[in-house]
Biotite code that builds the C-alpha atoms (Angstrom):
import biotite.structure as struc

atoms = struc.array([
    struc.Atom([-18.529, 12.745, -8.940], chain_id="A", res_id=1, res_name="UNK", atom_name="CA", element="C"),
    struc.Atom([-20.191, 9.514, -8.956], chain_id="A", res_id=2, res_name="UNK", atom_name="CA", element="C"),
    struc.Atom([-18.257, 6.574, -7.080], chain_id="A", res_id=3, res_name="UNK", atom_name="CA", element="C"),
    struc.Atom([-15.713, 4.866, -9.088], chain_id="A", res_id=4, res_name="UNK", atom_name="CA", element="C"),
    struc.Atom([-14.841, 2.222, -6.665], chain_id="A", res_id=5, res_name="UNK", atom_name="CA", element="C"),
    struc.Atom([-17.885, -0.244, -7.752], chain_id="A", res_id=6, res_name="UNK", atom_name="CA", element="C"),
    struc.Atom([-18.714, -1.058, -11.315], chain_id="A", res_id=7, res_name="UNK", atom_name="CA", element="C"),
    struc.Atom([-21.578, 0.294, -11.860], chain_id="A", res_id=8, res_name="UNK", atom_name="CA", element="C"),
    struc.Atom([-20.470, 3.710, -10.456], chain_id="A", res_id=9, res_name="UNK", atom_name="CA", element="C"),
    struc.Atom([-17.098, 3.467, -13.495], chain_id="A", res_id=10, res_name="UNK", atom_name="CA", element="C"),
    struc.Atom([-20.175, 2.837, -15.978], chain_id="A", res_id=11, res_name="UNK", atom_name="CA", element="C"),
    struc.Atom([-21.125, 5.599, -14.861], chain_id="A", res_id=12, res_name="UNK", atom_name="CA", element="C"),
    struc.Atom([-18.366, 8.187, -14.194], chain_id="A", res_id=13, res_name="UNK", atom_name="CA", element="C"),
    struc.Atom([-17.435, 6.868, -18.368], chain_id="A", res_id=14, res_name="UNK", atom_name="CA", element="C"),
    struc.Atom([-21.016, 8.073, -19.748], chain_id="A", res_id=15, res_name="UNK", atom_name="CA", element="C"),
    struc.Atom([-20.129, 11.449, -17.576], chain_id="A", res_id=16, res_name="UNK", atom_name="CA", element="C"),
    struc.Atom([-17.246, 12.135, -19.556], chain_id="A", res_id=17, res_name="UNK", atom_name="CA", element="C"),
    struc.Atom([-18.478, 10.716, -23.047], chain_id="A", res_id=18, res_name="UNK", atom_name="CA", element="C"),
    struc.Atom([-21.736, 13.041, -22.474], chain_id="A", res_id=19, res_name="UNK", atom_name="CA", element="C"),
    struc.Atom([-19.573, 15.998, -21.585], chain_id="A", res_id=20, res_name="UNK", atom_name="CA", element="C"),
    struc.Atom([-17.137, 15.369, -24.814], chain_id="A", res_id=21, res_name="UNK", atom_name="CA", element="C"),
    struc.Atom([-19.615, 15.197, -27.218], chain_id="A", res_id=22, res_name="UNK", atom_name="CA", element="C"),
    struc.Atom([-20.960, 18.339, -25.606], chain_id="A", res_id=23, res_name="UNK", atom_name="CA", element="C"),
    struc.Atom([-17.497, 19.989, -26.296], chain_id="A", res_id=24, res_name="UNK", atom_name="CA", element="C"),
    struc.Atom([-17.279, 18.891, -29.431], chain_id="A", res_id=25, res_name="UNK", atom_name="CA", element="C"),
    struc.Atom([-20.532, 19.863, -30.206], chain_id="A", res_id=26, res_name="UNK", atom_name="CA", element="C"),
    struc.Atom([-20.022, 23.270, -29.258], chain_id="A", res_id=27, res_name="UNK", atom_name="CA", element="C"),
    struc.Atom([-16.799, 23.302, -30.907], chain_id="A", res_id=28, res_name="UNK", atom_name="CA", element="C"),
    struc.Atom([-18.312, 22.278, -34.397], chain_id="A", res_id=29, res_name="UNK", atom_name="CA", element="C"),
    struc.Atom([-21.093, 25.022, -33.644], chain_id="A", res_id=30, res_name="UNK", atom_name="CA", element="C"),
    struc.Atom([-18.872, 27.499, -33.100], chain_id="A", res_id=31, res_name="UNK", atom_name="CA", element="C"),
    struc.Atom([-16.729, 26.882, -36.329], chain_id="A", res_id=32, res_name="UNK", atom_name="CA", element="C"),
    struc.Atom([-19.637, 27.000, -38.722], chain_id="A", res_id=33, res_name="UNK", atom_name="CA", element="C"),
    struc.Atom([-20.901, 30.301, -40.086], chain_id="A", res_id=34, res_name="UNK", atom_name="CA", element="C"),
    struc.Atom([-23.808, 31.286, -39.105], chain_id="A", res_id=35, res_name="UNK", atom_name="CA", element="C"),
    struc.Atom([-25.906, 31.557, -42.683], chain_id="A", res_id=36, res_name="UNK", atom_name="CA", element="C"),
    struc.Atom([-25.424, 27.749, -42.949], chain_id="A", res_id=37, res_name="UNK", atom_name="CA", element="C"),
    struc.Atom([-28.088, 26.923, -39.938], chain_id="A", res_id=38, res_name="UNK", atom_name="CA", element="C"),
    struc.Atom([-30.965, 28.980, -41.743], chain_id="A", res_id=39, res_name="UNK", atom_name="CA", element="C"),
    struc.Atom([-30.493, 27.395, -44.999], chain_id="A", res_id=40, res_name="UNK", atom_name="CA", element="C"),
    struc.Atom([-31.158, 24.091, -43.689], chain_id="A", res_id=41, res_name="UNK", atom_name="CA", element="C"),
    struc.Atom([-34.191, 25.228, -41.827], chain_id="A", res_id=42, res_name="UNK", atom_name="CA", element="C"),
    struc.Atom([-32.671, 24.758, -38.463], chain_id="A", res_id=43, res_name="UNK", atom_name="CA", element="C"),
    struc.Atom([-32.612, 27.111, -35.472], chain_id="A", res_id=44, res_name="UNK", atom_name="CA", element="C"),
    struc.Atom([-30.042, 30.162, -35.796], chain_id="A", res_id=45, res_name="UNK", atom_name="CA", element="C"),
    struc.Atom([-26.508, 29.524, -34.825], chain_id="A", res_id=46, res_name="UNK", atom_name="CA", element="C"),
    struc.Atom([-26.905, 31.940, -31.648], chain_id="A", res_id=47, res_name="UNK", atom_name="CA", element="C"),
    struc.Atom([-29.509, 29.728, -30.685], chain_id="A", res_id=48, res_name="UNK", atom_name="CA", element="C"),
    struc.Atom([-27.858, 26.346, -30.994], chain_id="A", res_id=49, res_name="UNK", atom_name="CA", element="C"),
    struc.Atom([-24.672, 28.007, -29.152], chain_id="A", res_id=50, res_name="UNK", atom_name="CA", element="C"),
    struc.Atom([-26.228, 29.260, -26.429], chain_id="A", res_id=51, res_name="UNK", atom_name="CA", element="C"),
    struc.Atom([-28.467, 25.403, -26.154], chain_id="A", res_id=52, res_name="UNK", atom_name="CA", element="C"),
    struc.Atom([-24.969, 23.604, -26.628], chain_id="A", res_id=53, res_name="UNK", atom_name="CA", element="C"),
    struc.Atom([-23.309, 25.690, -23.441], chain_id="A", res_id=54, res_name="UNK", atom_name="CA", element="C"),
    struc.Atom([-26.304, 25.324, -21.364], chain_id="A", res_id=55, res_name="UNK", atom_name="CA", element="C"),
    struc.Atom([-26.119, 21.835, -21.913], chain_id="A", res_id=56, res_name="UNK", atom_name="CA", element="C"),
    struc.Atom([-22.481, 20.972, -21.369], chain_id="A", res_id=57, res_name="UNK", atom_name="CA", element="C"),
    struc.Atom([-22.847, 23.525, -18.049], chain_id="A", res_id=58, res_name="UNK", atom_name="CA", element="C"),
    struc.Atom([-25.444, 21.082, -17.150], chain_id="A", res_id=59, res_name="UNK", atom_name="CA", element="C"),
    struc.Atom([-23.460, 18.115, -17.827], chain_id="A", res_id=60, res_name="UNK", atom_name="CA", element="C"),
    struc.Atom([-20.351, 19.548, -16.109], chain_id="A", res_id=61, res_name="UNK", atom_name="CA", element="C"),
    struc.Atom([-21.933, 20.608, -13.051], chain_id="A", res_id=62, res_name="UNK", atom_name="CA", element="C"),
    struc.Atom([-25.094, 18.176, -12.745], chain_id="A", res_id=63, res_name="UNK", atom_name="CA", element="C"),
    struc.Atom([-24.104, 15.247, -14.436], chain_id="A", res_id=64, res_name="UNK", atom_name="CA", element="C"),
    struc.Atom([-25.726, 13.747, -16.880], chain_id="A", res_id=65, res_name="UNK", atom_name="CA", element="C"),
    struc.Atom([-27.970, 11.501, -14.578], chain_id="A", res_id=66, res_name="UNK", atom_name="CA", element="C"),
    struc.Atom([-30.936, 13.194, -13.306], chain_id="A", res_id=67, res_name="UNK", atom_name="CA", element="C"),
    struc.Atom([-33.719, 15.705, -15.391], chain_id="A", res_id=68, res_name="UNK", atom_name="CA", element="C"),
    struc.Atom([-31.901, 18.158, -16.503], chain_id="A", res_id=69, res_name="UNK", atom_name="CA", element="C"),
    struc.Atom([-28.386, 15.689, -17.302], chain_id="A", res_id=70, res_name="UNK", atom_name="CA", element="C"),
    struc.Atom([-30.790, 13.971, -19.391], chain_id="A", res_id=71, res_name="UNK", atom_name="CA", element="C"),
    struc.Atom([-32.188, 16.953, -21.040], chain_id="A", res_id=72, res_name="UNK", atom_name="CA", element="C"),
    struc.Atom([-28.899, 18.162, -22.208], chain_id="A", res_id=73, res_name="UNK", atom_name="CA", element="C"),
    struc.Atom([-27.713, 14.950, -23.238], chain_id="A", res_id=74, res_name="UNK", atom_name="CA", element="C"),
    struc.Atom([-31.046, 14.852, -25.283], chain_id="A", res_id=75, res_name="UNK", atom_name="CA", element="C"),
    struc.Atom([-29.913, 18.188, -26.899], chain_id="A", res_id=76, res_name="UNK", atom_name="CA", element="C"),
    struc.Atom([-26.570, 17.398, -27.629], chain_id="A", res_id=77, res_name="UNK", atom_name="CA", element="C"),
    struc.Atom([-27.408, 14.198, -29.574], chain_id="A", res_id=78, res_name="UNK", atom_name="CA", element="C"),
    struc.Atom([-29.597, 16.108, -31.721], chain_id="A", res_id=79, res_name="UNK", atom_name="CA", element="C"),
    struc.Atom([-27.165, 18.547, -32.761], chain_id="A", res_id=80, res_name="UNK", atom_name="CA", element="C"),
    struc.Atom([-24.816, 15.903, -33.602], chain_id="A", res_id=81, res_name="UNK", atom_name="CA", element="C"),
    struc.Atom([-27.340, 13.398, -35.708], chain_id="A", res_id=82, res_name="UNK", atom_name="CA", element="C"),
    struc.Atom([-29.897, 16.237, -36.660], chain_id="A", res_id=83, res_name="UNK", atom_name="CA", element="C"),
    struc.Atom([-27.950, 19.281, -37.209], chain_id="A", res_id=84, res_name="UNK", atom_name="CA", element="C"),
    struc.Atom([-24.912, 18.909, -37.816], chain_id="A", res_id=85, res_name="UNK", atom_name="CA", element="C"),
    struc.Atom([-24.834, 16.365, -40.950], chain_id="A", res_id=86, res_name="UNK", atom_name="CA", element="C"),
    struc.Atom([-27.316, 18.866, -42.653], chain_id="A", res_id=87, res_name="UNK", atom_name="CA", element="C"),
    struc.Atom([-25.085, 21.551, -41.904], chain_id="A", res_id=88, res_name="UNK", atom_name="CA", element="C"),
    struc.Atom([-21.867, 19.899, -43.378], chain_id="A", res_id=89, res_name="UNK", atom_name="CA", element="C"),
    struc.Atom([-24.119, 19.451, -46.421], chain_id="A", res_id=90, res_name="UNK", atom_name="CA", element="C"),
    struc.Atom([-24.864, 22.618, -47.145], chain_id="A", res_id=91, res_name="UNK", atom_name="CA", element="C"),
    struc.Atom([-21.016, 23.305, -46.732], chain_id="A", res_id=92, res_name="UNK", atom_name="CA", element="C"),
    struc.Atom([-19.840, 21.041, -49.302], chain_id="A", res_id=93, res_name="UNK", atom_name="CA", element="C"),
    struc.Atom([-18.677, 21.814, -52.710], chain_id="A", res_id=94, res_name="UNK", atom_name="CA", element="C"),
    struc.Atom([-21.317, 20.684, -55.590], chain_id="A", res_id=95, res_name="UNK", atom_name="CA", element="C"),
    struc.Atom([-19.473, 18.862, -58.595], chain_id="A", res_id=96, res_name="UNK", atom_name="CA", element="C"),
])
């Protein structure tokens, strides 16, 4: 737990928990799709982006996101959320 009594170290005990929500709710969105929707947007298969997602918010919980691997699973968090995840929700949505 990084040291909250100086500024810089309540920057960065806030990006620990913003990294580690967005990992939750990551793997909470992941978890709620079904899995055909991931291959019909040419995107890894749901297994795959679960078991990525709770890797990375292990990493994040235990490690932190500063360091190699902190920065690796932030990395693969954000592109679930901007890469994956909108063109899964696409797929999802009813055509008019």
């Amino acid at each position: 737990m990084p040291n909250v009594n100086s500024l810089a170290g309540l920057i960065l005990f806030a990006l620990q928990i913003l990294a580690i929500a967005g990992a939750v709710f990551a793997l909470v969105h992941a978890v709620r799709q079904p899995a055909e929707a991931f291959p019909a947007v040419d995107k890894l298969t749901k297994p795959v982006w679960l078991g990525i997602l709770a890797v990375a918010l292990i990493v994040l919980f235990f490690l932190g996101a500063i360091g190699m691997l902190g920065i690796v699973a932030v990395v693969a968090v954000c592109v679930y959320l901007v890469d994956v995840r909108p063109r899964v929700e696409e797929v999802q949505r009813p055509r008019w």
